[in-house]
C-alpha positions as CSV (number, residue, x, y, z in Angstrom):
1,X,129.4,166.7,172.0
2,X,130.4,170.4,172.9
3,X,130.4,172.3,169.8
4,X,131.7,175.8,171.2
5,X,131.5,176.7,175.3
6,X,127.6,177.9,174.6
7,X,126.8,175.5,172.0
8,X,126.9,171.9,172.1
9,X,124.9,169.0,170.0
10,X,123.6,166.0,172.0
11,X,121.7,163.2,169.8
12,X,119.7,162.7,172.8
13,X,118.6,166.3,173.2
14,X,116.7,167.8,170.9
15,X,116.9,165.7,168.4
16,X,120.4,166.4,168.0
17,X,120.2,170.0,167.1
18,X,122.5,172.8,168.3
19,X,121.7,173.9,171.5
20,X,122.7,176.4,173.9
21,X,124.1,174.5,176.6
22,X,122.6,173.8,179.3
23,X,119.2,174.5,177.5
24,X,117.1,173.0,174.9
25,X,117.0,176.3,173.3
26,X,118.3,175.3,169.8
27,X,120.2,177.7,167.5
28,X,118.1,177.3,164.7
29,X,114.8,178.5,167.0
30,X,117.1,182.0,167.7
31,X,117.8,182.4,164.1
32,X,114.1,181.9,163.4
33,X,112.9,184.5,166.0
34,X,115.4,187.2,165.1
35,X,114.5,186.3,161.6
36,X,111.4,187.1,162.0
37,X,111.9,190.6,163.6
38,X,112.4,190.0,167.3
39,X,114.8,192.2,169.1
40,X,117.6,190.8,171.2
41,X,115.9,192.2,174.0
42,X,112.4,190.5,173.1
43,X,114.5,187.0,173.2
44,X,115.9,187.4,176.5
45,X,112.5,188.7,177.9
46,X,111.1,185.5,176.3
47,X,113.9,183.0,177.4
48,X,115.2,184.4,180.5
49,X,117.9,181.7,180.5
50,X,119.3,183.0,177.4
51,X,122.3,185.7,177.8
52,X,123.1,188.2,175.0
53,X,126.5,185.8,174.8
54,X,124.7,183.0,173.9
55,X,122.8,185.1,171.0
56,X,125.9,185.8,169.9
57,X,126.9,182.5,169.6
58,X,124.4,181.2,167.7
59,X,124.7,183.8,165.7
60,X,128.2,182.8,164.6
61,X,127.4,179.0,164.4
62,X,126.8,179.5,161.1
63,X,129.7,180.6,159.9
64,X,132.0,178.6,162.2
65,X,130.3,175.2,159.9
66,X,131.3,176.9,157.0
67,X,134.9,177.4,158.3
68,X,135.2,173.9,159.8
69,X,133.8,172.5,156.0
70,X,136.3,174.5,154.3
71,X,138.8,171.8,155.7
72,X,137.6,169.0,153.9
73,X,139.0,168.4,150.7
């Protein structure tokens, strides 16, 4: 299931857990890392198929659930 155009959640990848696509680089690991105090630049060093785009989008997965929720009654 594609979530965004970077982000997309496969229950046979990862566990289902929001990944970039194409990777099994899950949201919730970029979170942790920048979290934690890593730089942007630190992350793409580490993950050289990551693209400051892709930060970005996980960084707004977040609040694009709590937009989608709002819908439900």
């Amino acid at each position: 299931m594609l979530v965004t155009d970077r982000i997309e959640i496969n229950p046979k990848k990862m566990l289902g857990k929001p990944v970039i696509r194409g990777t099994r680089i899950t949201v919730e690991l970029i979170l942790r890392k920048l979290g934690e105090g890593v730089t942007v630049d630190e992350l793409l060093d580490g993950y050289p198929h990551l693209t400051e785009d892709d930060i970005q989008a996980a960084l707004s997965y977040p609040s694009s659930l709590d937009e989608h929720n709002s819908d439900i009654p």
